[in-house]
N, C-alpha and C positions, 0 to 999 in steps of 0.2 A: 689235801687241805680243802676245807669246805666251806663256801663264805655263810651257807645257810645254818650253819652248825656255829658258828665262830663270830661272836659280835664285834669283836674288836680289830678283825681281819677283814670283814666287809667295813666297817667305817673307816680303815687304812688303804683299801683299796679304792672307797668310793673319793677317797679326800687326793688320793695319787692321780685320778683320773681327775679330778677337776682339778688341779694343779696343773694338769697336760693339756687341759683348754683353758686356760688363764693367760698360760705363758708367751702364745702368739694373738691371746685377745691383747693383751698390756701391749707389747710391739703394737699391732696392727691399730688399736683404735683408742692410742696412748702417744706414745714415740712416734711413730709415723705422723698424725696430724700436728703436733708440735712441733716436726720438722721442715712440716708442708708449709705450716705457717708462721715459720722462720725465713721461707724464701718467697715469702710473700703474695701465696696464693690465697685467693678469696675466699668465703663462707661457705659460696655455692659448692666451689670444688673439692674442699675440705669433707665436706658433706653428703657429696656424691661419692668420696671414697671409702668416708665412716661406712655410708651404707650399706656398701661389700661384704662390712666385717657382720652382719646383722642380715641381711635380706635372705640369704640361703637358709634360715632358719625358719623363712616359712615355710617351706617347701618339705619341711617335717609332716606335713597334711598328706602329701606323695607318698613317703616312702614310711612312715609309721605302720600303717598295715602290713607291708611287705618285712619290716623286722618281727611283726608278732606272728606271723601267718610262716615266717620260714626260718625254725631254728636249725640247731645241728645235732647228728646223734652224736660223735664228739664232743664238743662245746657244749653243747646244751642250748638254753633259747635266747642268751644276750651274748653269752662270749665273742663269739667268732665276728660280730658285728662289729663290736669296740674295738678287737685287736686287726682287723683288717683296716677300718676309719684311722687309728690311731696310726698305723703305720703308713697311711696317706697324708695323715698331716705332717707330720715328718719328711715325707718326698716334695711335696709343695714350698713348704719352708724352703727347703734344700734349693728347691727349682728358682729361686727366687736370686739365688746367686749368683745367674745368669745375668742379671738385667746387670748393665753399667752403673748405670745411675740413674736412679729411682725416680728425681726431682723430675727428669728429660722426660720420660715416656708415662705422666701420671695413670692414663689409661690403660697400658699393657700392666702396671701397678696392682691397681684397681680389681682387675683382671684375672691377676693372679692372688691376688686376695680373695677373692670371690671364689677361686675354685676351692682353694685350701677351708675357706670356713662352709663348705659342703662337708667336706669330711668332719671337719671340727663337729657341726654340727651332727651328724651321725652319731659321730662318738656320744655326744652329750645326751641325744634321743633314746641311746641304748644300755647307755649309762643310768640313768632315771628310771628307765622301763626296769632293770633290774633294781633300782632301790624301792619300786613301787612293788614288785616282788618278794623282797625279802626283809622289807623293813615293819616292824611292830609300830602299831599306832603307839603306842608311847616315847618311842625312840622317832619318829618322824620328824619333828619340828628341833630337837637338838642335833641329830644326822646331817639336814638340811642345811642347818647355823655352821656346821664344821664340811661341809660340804663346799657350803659357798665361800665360807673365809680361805679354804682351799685355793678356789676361784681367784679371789682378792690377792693369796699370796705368790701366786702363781701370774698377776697379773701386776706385782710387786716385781719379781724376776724380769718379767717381760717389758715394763716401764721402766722404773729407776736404771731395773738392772742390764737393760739391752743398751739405752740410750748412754749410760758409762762406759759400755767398751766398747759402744758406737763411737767416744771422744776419744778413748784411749787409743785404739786399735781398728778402727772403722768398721763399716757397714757387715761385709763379708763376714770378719769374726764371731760379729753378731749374730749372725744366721746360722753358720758352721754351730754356734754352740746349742744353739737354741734346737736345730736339728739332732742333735743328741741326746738333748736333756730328754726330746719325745720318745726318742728309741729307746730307753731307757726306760722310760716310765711302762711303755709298751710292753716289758716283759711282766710286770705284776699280775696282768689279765691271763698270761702265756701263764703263768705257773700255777694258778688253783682254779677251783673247781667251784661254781654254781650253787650245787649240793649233791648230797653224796650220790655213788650212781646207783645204789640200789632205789633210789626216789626219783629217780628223773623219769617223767612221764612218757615213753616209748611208744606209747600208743599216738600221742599226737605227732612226735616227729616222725613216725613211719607214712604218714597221711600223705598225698601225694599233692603235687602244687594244688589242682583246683579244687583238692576237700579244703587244704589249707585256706586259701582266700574262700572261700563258701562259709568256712567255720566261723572265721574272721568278721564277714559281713551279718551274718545269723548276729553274732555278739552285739556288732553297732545298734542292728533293728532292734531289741530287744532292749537296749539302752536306752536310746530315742523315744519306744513306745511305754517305756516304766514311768512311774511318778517321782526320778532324780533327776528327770531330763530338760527342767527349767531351772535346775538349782545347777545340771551340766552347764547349760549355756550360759547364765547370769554369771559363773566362773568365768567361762571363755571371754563373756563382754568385758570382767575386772580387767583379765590381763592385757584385754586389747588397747585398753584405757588407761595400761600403769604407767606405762615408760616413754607419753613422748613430752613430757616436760624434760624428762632426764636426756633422749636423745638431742632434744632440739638443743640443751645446754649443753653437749658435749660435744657438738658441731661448733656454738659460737664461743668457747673459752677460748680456743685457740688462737682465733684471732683475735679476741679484745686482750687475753695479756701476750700475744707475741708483735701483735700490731698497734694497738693503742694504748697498752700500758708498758709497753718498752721494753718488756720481760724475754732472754736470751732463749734458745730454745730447750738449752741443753737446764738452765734454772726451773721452767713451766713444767720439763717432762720428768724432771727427778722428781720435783713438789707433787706432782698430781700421782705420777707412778711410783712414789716410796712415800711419804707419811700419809699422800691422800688416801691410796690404796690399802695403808697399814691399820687407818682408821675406816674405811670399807670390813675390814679383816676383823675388826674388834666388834663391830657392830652384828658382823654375821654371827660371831660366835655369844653373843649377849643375846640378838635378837634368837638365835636357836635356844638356847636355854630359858630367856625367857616365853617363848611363845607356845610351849606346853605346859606353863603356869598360868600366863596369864591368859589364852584361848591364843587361834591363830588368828581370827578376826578379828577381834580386839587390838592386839598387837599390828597388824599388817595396818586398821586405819590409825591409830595413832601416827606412825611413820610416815603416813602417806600425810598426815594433818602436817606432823612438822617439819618434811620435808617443805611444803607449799610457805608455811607458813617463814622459813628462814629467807624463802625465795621473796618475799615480801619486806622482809626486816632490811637483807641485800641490795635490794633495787634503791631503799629508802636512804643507804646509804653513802649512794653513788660518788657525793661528792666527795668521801674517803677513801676512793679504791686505791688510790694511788699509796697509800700508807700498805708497808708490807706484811704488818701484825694482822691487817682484817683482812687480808687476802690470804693468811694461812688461816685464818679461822673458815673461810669458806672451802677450801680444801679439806678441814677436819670435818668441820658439821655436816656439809652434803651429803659426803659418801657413808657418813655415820646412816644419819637417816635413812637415806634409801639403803642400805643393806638391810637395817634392823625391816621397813617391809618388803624386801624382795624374798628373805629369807621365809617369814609369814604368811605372803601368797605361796611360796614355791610349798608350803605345808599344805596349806588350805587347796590348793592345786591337787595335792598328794592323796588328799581326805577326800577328794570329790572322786577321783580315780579308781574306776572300779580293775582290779588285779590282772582280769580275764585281757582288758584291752590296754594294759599296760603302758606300752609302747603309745598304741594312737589317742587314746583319750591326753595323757601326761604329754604327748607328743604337741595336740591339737592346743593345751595351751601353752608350751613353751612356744611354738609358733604363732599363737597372737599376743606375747610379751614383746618377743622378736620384732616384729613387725609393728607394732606398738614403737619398738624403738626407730625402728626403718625410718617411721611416717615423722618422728618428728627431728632425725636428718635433714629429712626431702624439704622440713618445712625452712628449713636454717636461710636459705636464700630469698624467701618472700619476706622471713619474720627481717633480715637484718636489712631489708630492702623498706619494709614499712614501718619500723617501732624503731627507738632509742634501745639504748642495753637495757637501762632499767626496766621500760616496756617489757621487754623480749622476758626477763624475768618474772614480770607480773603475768606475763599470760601463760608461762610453766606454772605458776602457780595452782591459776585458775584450772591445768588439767587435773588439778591434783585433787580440787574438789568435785570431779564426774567421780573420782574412785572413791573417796569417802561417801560418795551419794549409791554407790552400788553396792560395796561389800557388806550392808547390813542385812540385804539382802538376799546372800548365799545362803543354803541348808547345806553345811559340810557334810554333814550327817545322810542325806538325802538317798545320795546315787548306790552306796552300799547299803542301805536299809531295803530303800523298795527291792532292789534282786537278789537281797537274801530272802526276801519275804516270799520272792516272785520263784526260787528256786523250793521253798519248801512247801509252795502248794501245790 
């Protein structure tokens, strides 16, 4: 079986993969901080832990070349990446069974969070690199939308669904299953095939490591020196700029409802990680559909407006919060919004990505979305040190219009145009 042959077996494989990194994102930077700040640990260190689950994402800029510069004559040029990474999240997970209890050693925690989303992230870099491979400019922007509700459902599991037989059956069971469900998904990559093997290109993988990385860097210079190499980087500036309103707010929910609006921790992690996440999951698969009708820039700043914009509507409402109807309405709308533009940039990302550098280009901005998210973590301890909550949400806002003031300025168009033009002269 062949995913290049097979549309509807690569969009099954690519939604099972992002399922398998969902399901320890929902735990890790879902249940986990809602547990953390159940026992009444601070902003900063809440924050410092989210981090973990986001920082090794940057470091996609490291090892990006190295997945495009060395595929497999076996596998071909993503397999053996994803099904190796996948079968390390899965060990990590596992490893995690070790620790007594979790709340005691935040740092050994932390720690091990940190290793496990190296691999996460591997998988995710090599996963993409092959959607950037094999996916048709038209099917991009609705792949993307069930890609990521993937994501959302997969982080459904890992929120609602970890933190429930966290109550029923504790911690450990939690892990044990969650380690399975990855071993399991890990065989989908194990059973088919790239494309067919009279097509797989033999000449590149015979190449030996230093043509490999020679080839690799030939590719970047020529990308750099083409006329898509300001409409590359104005991409890379968007994504550096999407996500730290979203990170900084998902450092401080936990403690404003597990600490100052009274909320239990096992109430906060079901709400955020099953209707929140269900409404993340609706939005990916709307905003994928809509965003090859309606452009992906179009779409991605709209989101990014109404996300800011609710963030605004929220703060004004402060002296509501305590009513439990407008605290599931911020639950549904948030993650509504940002999915319908994450889904959008992850297109417009897709669109700028020239094939050849798969891996590092698509790699280089998932690592400054990442890191985008890190920074505004990191910020959670100055922000809840100088602003009110409301503040804290007006200035998520305020990131939200750096990204509407960049994205009109992308040419999606750009970076495949000039080196098509640049290969046929």
């Amino acid at each position: 079986m062949s995913l290049a042959e097979r549309r509807n077996l690569r969009l099954f494989t690519f939604c099972a993969l992002y399922v398998a990194q969902g399901l320890p994102w929902g735990f890790t930077a879902i249940t986990l901080p809602a547990y953390l700040g159940a026992q009444h640990l601070d902003a900063a260190v809440i924050g410092s832990t989210l981090a973990m689950t986001t920082l090794p994402y940057t470091f996609k800029l490291l090892w990006a070349p190295i997945v495009d510069a060395f595929p497999s004559k076996r596998f071909g040029k993503r397999r053996h990446w994803i099904i190796g990474a996948q079968l390390m999240m899965a060990l990590t997970i596992g490893a995690m069974i070790a620790i007594p209890d979790l709340t005691r050693d935040v740092k050994l925690l932390a720690w091990m969070i940190f290793i496990h989303t190296i691999f996460n992230s591997i998988q995710d870099l090599s996963t993409d690199a092959l959607a950037v491979d094999l996916l048709d400019e038209d099917e991009r922007g609705r792949t993307n939308g069930l890609m990521y509700a993937s994501k959302y459902f997969g982080g459904i599991l890992g929120g609602a669904g970890m933190s429930t037989l966290i109550a029923w059956f504790g911690m450990r069971t939690a892990l044990v299953a969650q380690t399975g469900v990855l071993l399991s998904i890990m065989l989908v990559p194990l059973l088919v095939r790239e494309r067919p093997a009279s097509t797989v290109p033999v000449a590149t993988i015979e190449l030996n490591a230093r043509d490999r990385a020679r080839e690799v860097w030939r590719s970047i210079k020529e990308l750099a020196r083409s006329s898509g190499a300001v409409a590359a980087l104005l991409g890379a500036i968007v994504m550096l700029l999407s996500s730290i309103g979203t990170g900084l707010m998902a450092a401080i929910s936990p403690v404003l409802f597990t600490q100052d609006l009274g909320w239990t921790f096992e109430r906060y992690s079901q709400l955020t990680g099953g209707p929140g996440l269900a409404a993340g999951l609706a939005g990916s698969v709307l905003g994928g559909f809509l965003a090859d009708r309606v452009g992906h820039k179009k779409l991605a700043a709209l989101g990014a407006a109404a996300l800011g914009a609710f963030w605004v509507i929220w703060a004004l409402l402060a002296p509501h919060w305590h009513d439990p109807s407008l605290a599931y309405m911020l639950f549904g709308v948030e993650p509504l919004c940002q999915s319908v533009m994450t889904v959008s940039l992850f297109a417009i990302c897709m669109d700028l990505s020239w094939p050849k550098l798969g891996a590092t280009q698509f790699g280089v901005y998932m690592a400054m979305a990442n890191w985008s998210t890190t920074i505004g973590f990191k910020l959670a301890g100055f922000a809840s040190d100088t602003w009110t909550y409301p503040g804290i949400y007006i200035a998520a806002a305020v990131c939200q219009l750096a990204v509407l003031a960049v994205i009109p300025l992308v040419d999606t168009h750009a970076v495949r145009r000039a080196l098509t033009e640049s290969a046929r002269a």
